[in-house]
N, C-alpha and C positions, 0 to 999 in steps of 0.2 A: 171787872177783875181780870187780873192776868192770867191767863190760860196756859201756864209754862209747863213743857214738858223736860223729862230728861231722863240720857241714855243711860244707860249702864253697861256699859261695855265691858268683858272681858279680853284682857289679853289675848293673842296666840300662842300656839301649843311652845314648849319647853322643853327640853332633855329630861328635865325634872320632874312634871305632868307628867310624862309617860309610865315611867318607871313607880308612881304617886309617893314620890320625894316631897313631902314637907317643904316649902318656898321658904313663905313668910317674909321676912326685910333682906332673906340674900337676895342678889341682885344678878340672878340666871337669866342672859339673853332667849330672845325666841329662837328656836332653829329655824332647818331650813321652812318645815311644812307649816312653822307659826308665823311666817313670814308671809307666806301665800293668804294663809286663813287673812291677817293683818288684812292685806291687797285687795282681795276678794270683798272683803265685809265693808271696810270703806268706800268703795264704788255705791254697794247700796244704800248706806248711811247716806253718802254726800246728795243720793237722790232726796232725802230728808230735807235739806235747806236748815244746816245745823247753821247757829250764830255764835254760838261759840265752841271751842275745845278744852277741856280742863283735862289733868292726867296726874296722876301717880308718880313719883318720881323715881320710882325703879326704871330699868331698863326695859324690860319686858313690855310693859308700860305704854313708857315713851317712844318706843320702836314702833306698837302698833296705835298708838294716836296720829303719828309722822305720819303715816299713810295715810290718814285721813285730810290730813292738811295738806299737804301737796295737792290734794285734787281741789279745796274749797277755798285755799287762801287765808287760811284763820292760822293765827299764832297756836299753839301749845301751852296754855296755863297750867305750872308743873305746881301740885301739893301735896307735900310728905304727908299730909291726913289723907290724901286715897290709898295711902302704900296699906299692903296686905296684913293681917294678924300679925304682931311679932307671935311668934314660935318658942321662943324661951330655946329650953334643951332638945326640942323636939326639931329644930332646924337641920334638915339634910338629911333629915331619918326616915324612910319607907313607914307606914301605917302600921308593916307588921311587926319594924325594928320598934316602934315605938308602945306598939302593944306587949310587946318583949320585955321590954325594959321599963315601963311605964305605965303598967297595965290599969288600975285603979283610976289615975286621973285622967287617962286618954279616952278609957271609956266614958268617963262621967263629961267630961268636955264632948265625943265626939253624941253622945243621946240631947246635949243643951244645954249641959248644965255650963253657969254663967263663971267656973274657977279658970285661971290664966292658964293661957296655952303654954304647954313645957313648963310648969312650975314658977316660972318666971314672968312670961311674958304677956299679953294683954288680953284681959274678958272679951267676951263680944258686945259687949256693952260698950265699953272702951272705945270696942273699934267703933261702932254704930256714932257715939257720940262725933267723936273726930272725923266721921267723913261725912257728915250730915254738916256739921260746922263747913267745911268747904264749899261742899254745896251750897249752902244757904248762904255763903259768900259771895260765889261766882255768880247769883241768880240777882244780887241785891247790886251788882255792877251792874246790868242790863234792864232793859224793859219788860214791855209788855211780848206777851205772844212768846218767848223763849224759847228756841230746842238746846238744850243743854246738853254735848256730849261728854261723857265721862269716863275715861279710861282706865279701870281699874280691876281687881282682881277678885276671885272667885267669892271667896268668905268673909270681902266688906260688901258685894255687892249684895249678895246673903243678909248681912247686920242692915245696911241701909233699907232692903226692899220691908225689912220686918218693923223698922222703927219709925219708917214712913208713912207704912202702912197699920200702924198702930196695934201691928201683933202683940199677945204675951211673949216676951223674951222667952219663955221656956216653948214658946210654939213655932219660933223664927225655922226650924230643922223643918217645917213643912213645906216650904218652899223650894223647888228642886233646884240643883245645881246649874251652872253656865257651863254650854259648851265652851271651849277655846275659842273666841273670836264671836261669841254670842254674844246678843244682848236684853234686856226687858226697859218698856217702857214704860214712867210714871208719867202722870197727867194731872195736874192741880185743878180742883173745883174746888165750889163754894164749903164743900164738908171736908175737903182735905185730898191729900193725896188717892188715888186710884190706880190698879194694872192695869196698863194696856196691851202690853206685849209680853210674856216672858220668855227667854231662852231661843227666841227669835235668831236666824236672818239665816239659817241651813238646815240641809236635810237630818234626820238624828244620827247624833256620833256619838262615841263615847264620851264622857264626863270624868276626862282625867282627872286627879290629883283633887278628888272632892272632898276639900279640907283637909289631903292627907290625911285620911282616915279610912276610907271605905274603898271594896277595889274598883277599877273603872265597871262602868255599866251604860248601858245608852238610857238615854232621855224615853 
């Protein structure tokens, strides 16, 4: 059987993380210091002997995948199913603007409950489905032995670790957040997926922008 593993990489930091600006499908570059985490974290990755790169199609994204490929040679596989929650009305809003204005369902979304983010825009189920689809794409173009790196954002990689790992949706919130430029590993066996790493590859930092909702805190 095939023993494939795969990354889950987070982003680097953002203007927006800082401040815990709701992202979601806006398309906010990394700054300067997400740039470095990027640089940094791919060094270690690339000592992994990844075989391939897939990525998110936001910018944030594909900025910190690039670093990864410069050093190992691998193309960039860009798939709008890694991009991050859409956000509905809650896009561009601080956790407390949105608690201000949206009190009721921001709560009930930020405890797990499975209703669309900003009123509008997609469950975490949603998200879980469509980035599991990609992956399960990217794995079935390759072999045996796989490391699968995956570049993507905080609260799909949240829905993926919970539906991989065959959580209750309503228990996926136990899972702790990705630093900026973190990552966890999954590990295929005979019973299914498994953790091997989470929140991996630096010392603890804070956990900006954790779903836009909560304020930063360290791991």
């Amino acid at each position: 059987m095939a023993k494939n593993r795969v990354v889950l990489w987070r982003h680097g930091q953002t203007d927006w993380n800082i401040v815990n600006r709701f992202q979601g499908h806006s398309d906010i570059p990394l700054n300067e210091v997400g740039m470095y985490q990027a640089q940094h974290a791919a060094v270690l990755l690339a000592g992994m002997n990844p075989t391939s790169i897939i990525s998110s199609d936001l910018g944030r994204a594909q900025a910190t995948a690039g670093e990864l490929a410069k050093l190992v040679n691998l193309p960039v596989i860009s798939d709008i199913d890694l991009r991050e929650t859409n956000g509905g009305n809650w896009e561009g809003k601080t956790g407390k603007e949105n608690r201000a204005e949206d009190f009721a369902n921001f709560v009930r979304w930020i405890d797990g409950d499975d209703n669309p983010a900003g009123g509008i825009g997609e469950t975490r189920s949603e998200v879980a489905d469509r980035a599991v689809r990609a992956i399960e794409k990217a794995l079935a173009r390759g072999g045996e032995d796989q490391l699968l790196i995956i570049a993507t954002h905080g609260g799909t990689a949240r829905c993926v670790l919970g539906k991989l790992l065959g959580l209750p949706q309503s228990h996926w919130g136990v899972i702790g957040g990705l630093s900026n430029a973190a990552w966890s590993i999954l590990q295929k066996n005979p019973r299914g997926w498994h953790l091997v790493e989470h929140n991996a590859g630096s010392l603890p930092e804070p956990i900006y922008g954790e779903e836009s909702g909560a304020e930063p805190n360290l791991r």
